[in-house]
LUMSEMI-928848 format. One record per atom (N, C-alpha, C): residue number from 1; x, z, y. Coordinates in steps of 0.1 Angstrom, whole numbers, plus 5000, padded with zeros to 4 digits. Each point is the difference from the previous one (the first is absolute). Layout:
(NUM (X Z Y))
...
// end
This chain:
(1 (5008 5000 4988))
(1 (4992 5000 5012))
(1 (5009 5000 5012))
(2 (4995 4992 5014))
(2 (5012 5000 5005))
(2 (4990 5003 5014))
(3 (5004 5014 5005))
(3 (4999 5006 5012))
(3 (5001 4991 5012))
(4 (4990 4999 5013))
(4 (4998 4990 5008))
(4 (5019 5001 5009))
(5 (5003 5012 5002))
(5 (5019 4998 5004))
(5 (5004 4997 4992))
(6 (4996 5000 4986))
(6 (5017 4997 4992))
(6 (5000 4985 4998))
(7 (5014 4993 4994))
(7 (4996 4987 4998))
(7 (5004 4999 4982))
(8 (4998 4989 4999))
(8 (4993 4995 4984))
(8 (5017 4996 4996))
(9 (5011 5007 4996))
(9 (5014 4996 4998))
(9 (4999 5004 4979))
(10 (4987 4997 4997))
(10 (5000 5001 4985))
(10 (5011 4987 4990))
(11 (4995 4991 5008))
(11 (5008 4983 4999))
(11 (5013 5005 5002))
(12 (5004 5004 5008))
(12 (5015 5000 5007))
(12 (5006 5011 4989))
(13 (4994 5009 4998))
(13 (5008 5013 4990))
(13 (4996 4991 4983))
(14 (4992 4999 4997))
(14 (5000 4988 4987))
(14 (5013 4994 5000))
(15 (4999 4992 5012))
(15 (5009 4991 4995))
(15 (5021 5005 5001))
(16 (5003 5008 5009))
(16 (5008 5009 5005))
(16 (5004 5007 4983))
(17 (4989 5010 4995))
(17 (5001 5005 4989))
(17 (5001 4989 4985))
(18 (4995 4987 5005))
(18 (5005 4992 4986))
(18 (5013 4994 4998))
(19 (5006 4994 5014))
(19 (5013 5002 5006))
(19 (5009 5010 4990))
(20 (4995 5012 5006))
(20 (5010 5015 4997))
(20 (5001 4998 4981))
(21 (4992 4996 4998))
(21 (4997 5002 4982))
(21 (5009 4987 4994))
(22 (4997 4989 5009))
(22 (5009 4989 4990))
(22 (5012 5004 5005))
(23 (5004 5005 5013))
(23 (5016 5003 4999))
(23 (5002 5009 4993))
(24 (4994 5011 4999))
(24 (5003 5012 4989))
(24 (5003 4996 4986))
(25 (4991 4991 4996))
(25 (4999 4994 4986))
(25 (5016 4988 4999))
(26 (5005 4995 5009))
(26 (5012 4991 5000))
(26 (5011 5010 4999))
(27 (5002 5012 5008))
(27 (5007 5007 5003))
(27 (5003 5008 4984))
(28 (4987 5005 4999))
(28 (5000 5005 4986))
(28 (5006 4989 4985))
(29 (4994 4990 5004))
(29 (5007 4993 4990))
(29 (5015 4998 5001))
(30 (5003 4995 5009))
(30 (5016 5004 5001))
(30 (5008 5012 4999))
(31 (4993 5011 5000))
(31 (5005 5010 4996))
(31 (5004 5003 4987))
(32 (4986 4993 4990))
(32 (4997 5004 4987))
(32 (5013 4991 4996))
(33 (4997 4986 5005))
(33 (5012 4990 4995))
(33 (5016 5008 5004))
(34 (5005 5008 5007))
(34 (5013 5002 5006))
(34 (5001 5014 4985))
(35 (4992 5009 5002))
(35 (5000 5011 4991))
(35 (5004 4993 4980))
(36 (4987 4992 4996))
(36 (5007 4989 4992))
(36 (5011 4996 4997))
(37 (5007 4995 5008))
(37 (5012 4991 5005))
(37 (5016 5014 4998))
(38 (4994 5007 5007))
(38 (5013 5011 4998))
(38 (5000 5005 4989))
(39 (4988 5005 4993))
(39 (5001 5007 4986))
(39 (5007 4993 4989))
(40 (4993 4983 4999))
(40 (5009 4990 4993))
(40 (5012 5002 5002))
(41 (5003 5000 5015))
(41 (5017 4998 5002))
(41 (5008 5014 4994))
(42 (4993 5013 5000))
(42 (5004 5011 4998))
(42 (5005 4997 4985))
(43 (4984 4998 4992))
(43 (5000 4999 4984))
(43 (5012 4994 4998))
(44 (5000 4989 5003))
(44 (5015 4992 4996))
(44 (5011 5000 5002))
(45 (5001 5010 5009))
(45 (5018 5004 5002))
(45 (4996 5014 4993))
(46 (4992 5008 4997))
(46 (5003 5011 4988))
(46 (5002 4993 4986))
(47 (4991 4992 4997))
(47 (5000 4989 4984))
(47 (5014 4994 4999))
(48 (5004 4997 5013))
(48 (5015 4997 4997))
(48 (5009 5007 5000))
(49 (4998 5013 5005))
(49 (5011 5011 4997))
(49 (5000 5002 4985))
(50 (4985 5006 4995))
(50 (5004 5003 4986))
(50 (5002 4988 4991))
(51 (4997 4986 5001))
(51 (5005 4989 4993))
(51 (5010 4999 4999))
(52 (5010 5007 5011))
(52 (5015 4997 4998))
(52 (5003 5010 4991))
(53 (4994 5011 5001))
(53 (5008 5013 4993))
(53 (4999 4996 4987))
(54 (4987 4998 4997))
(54 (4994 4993 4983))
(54 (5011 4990 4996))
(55 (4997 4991 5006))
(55 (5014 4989 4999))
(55 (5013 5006 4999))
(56 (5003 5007 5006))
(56 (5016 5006 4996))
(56 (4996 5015 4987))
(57 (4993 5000 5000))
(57 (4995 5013 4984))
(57 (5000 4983 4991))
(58 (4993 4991 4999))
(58 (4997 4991 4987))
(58 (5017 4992 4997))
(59 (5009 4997 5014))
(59 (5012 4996 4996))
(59 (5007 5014 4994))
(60 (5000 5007 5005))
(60 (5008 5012 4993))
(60 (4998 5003 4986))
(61 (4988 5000 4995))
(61 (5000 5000 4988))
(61 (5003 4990 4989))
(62 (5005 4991 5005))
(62 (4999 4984 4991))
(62 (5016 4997 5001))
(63 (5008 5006 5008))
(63 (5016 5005 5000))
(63 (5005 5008 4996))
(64 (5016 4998 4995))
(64 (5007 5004 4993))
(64 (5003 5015 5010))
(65 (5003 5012 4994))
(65 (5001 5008 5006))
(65 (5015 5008 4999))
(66 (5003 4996 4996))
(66 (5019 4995 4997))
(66 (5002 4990 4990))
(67 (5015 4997 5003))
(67 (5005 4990 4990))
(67 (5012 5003 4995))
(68 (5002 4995 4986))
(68 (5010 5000 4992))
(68 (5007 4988 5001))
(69 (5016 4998 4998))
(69 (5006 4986 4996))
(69 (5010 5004 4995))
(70 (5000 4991 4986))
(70 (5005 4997 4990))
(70 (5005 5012 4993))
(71 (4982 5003 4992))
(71 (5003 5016 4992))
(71 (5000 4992 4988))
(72 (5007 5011 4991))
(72 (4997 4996 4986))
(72 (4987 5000 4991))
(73 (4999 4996 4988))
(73 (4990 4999 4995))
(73 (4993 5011 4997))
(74 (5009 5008 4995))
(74 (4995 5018 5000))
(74 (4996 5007 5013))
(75 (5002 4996 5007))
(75 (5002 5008 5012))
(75 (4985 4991 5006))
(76 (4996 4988 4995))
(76 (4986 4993 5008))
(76 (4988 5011 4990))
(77 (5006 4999 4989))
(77 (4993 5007 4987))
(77 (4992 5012 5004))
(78 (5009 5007 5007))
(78 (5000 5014 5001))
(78 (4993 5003 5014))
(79 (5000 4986 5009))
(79 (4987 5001 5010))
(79 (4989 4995 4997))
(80 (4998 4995 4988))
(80 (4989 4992 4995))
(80 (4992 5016 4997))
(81 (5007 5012 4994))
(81 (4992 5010 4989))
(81 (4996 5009 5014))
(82 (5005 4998 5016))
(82 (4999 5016 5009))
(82 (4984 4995 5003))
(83 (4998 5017 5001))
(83 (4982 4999 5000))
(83 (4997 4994 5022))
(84 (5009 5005 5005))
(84 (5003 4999 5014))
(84 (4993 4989 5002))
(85 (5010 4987 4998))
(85 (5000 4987 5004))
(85 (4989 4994 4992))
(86 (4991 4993 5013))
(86 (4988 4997 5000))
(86 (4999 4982 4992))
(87 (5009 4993 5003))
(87 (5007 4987 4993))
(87 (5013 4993 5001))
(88 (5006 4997 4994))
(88 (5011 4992 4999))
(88 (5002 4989 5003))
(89 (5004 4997 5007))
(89 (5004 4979 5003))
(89 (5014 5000 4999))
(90 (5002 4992 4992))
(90 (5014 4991 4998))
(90 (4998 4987 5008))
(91 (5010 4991 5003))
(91 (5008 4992 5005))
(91 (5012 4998 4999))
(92 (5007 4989 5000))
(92 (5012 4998 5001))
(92 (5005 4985 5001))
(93 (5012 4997 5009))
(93 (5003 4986 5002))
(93 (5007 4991 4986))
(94 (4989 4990 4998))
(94 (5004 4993 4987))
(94 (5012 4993 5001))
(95 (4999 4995 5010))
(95 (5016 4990 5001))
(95 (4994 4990 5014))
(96 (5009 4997 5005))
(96 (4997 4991 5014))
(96 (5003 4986 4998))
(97 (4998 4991 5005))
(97 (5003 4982 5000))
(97 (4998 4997 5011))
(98 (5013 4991 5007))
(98 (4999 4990 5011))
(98 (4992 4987 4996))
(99 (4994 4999 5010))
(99 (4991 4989 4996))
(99 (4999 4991 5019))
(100 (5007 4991 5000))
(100 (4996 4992 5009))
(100 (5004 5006 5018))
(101 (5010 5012 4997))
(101 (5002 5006 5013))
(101 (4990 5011 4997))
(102 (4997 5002 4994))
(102 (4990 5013 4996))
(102 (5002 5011 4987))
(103 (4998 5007 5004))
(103 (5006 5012 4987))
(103 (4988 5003 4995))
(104 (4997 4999 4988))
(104 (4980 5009 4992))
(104 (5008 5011 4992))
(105 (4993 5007 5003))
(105 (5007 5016 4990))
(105 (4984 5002 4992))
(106 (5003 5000 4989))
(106 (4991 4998 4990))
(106 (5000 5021 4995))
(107 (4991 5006 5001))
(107 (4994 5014 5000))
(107 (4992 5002 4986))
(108 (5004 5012 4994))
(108 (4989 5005 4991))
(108 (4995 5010 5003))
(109 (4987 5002 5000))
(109 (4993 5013 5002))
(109 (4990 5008 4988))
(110 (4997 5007 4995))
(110 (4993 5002 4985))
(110 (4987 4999 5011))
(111 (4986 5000 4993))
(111 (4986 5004 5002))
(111 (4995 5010 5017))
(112 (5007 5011 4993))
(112 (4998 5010 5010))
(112 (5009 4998 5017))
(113 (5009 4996 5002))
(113 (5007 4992 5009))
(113 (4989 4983 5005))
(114 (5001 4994 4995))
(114 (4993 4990 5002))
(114 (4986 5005 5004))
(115 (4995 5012 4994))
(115 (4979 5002 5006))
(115 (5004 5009 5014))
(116 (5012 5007 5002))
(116 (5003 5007 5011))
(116 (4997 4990 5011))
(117 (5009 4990 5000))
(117 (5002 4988 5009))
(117 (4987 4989 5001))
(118 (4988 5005 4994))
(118 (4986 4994 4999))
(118 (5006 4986 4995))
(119 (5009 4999 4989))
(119 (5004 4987 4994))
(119 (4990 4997 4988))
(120 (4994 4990 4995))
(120 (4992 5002 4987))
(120 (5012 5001 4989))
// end
């Protein structure tokens, strides 16, 4: 109802207040999208922290954790029977060949050496 002083600014605040709401709602979406955007970025430099650590725990386990050279047969024997050591890899250089300006050094490794190295 509009009092014979007052004037009729119902139009004017309508539209003033639909104004205020699509900017609120743009504002707000960019908010939502910025809040989004940093948590991703957060997520993924934490996932890469512990991917690396995982990564250096899965190589650690799949390497040699000392090495022997040139033990004897008893003496491989006798690391084969300690309850300690978790597996054994052998290797050793077969013999080398020049070949064309190029050296191939030809390697043996038993089973357990070769699955370490994700070799089939």
């Amino acid at each position: 109802m509009t009092w014979p002083f007052e004037n009729d600014t119902s139009g004017i605040v309508k539209r003033i207040s639909n104004r205020s709401i699509s900017a609120n709602r743009k504002r707000n979406i960019f908010i939502v999208l910025t809040i989004a955007l940093a948590s991703a970025l957060l997520s993924a430099i934490v996932l890469y922290g512990f991917g690396g650590m995982q990564e250096t725990q899965n190589r650690n386990q799949k390497t040699a954790q000392i090495m022997y050279h040139a033990i004897s047969e008893q003496q491989r024997q006798e690391l084969y029977k300690q309850e300690e050591i978790a597996w054994v890899g052998e290797f050793f250089n077969a013999f080398s060949e020049q070949v064309n300006h190029s050296t191939v050094h030809f390697t043996y490794a038993n089973a357990d050496m070769l699955k370490s190295q994700s070799m089939p």
